[in-house]
KOLDO-938421 format. One record per residue (C-alpha): residue in three letters; x, z, y. Coordinates in steps of 0.25 Angstrom, whole numbers, padded with zeros to 4 digits, always signed. Layout:
% KOLDO-938421
ALAXZY/...
% end
This chain:
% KOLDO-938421
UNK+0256+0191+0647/UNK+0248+0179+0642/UNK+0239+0181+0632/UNK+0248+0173+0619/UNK+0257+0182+0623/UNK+0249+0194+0623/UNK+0243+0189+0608/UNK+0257+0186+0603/UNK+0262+0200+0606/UNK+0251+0207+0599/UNK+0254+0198+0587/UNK+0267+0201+0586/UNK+0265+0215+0587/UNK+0253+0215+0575/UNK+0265+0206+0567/UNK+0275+0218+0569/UNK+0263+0230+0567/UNK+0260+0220+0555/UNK+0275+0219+0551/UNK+0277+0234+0552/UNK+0265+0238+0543/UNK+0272+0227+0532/UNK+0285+0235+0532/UNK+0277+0249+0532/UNK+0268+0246+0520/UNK+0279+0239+0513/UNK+0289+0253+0515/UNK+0276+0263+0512/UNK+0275+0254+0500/UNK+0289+0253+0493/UNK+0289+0268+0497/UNK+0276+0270+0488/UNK+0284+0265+0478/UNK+0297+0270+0478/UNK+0289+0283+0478/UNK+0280+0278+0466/UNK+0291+0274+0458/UNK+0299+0286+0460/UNK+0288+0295+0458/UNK+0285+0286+0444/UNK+0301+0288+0440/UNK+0299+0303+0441/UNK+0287+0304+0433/UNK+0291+0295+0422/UNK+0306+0301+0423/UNK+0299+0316+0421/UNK+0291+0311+0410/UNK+0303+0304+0402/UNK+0311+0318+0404/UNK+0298+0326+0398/UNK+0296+0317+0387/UNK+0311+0317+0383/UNK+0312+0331+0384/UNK+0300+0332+0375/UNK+0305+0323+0365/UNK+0319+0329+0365/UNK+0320+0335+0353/UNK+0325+0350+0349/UNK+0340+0351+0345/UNK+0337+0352+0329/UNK+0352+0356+0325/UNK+0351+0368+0335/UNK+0337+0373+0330/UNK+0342+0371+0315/UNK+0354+0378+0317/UNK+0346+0388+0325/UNK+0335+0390+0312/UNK+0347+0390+0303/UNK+0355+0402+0309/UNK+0341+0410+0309/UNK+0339+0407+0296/UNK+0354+0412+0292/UNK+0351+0424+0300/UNK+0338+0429+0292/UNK+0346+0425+0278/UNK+0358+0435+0283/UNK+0346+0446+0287/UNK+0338+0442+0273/UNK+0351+0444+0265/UNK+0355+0458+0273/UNK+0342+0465+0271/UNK+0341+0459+0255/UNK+0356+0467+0254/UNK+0352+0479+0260/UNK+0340+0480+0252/UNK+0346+0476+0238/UNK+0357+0487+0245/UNK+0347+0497+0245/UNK+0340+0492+0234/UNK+0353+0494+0223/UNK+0357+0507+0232/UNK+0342+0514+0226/UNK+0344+0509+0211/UNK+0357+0512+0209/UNK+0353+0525+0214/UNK+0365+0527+0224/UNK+0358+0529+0237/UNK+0362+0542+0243/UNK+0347+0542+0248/UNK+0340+0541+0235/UNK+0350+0551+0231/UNK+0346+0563+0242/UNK+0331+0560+0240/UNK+0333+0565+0227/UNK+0340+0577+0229/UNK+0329+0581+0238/UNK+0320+0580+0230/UNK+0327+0587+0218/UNK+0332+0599+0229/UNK+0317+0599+0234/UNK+0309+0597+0222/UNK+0317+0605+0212/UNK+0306+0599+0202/UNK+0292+0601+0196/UNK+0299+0608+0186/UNK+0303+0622+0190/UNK+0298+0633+0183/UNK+0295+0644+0195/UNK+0294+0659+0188/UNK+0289+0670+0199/UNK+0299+0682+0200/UNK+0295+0695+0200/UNK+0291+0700+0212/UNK+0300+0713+0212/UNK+0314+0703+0211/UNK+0320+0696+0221/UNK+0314+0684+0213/UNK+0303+0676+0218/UNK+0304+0665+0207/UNK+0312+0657+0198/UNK+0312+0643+0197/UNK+0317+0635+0186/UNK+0318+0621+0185/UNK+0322+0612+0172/UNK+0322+0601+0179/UNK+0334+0603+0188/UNK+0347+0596+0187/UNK+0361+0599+0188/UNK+0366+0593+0205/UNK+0377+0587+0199/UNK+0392+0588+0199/UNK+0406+0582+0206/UNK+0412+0592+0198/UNK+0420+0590+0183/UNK+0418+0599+0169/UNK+0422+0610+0167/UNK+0416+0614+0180/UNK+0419+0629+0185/UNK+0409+0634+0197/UNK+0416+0636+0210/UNK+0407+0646+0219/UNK+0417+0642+0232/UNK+0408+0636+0244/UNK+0413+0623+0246/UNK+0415+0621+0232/UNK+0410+0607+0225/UNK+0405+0617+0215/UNK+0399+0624+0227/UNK+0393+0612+0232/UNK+0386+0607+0219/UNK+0379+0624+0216/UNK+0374+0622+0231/UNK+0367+0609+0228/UNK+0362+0613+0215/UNK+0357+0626+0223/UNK+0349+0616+0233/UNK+0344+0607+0222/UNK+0336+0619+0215/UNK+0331+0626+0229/UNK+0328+0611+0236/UNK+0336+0620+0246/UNK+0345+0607+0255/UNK+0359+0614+0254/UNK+0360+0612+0270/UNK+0349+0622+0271/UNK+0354+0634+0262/UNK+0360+0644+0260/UNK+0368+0651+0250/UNK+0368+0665+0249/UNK+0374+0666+0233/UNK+0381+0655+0224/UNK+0390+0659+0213/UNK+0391+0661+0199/UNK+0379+0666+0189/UNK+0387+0673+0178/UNK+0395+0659+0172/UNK+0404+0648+0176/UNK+0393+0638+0176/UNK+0382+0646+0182/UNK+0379+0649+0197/UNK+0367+0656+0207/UNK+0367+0654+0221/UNK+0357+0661+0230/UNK+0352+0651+0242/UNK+0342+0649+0252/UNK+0337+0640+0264/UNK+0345+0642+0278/UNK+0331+0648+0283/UNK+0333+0658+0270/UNK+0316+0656+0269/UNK+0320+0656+0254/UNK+0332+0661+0245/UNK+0333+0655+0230/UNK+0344+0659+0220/UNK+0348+0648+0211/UNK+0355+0647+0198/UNK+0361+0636+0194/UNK+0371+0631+0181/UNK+0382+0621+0181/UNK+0381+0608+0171/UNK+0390+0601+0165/UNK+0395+0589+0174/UNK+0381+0590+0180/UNK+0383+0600+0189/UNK+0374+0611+0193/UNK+0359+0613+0190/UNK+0349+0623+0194/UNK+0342+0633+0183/UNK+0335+0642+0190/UNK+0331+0647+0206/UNK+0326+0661+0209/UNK+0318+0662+0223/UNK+0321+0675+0230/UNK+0312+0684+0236/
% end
């Protein structure tokens, strides 16, 4: 091979080499863009999503109806707890309540009252003392005028001797006993002889009926 020749083929091989790198570059190139550009849409595509989502705003038909029906809700409550206490309120000033009523009357079978006049017996008698009190009251009555006693156990007349009987001694009538209750010498007189269940204590108790009132207590005799 000449040396033209030789030169010619090296020429042309540097031309193709030279070619070659051309292509490579330009490829390597539109690949750095594509990928630049891509990478750019997904960026700014993120961005545009965040920046909508933060700019969208609450659903304000829902959140009102939502504060609406709590408010609705603590109005019903307000009004149910304002009835029941005007409920309880009326029940203790018109002086119906069954409560108010029992707490009473264990204070009146308790604490007959500071009243009672206590004379000593003598000490020879079955009688340890005498109470007497003018501040008790007749227990009250179911019963109509003109009343006749009725000593049968059971008896609504029976019923109302056994409470007045409990309301003198403070003794409840689920705890006692009776040993005596009958008449006292008239129609409107009785005595019953009682004690507690335990029988730490025995009391005879006189009693009188009122008119339409029912009967009261006049006098206790404790017993040796």
């Amino acid at each position: 091979m000449s040396y033209n020749e030789l030169n010619h083929s090296r020429f042309e091989k540097r031309d193709k080499k030279r070619k070659s790198n051309i292509v490579l570059n330009t490829l390597i190139g539109l690949v750095l863009v594509l990928i630049l550009f891509v990478g750019s849409q997904l960026i700014l595509g993120g961005n545009s999503e965040k920046t909508a989502k933060y700019n969208e705003q609450p659903d304000v038909k829902l959140l009102n109806e939502e504060e609406k029906n709590d408010a609705e809700a603590k109005e019903e409550k307000q009004e149910i707890d304002e009835n029941k206490a005007d409920g309880e309120s009326t029940l203790d000033e018109d002086g119906d309540g069954e409560p108010d009523q029992q707490e009473g009357s264990e204070e009146e079978l308790n604490d007959p009252s500071d009243q009672a006049i206590i004379t000593e017996g003598d000490p020879e008698s079955e009688i340890a003392e005498t109470i007497e009190n003018p501040g008790w009251s007749p227990v009250g009555t179911s019963q109509t005028e003109p009343h006749t006693a009725d000593y049968t156990k059971g008896s609504q007349d029976w019923t109302e001797m056994t409470k007045a009987l409990s309301y003198a001694t403070g003794i409840p009538e689920s705890d006692m006993i009776i040993w005596f209750l009958g008449n006292n010498g008239s129609p409107n007189d009785a005595v019953g002889t009682i004690s507690p269940k335990d029988q730490s204590i025995k009391y005879k108790v006189y009693i009188t009926w009122v008119e339409n009132k029912g009967w009261k207590p006049i006098k206790i005799e404790k017993l040796n």
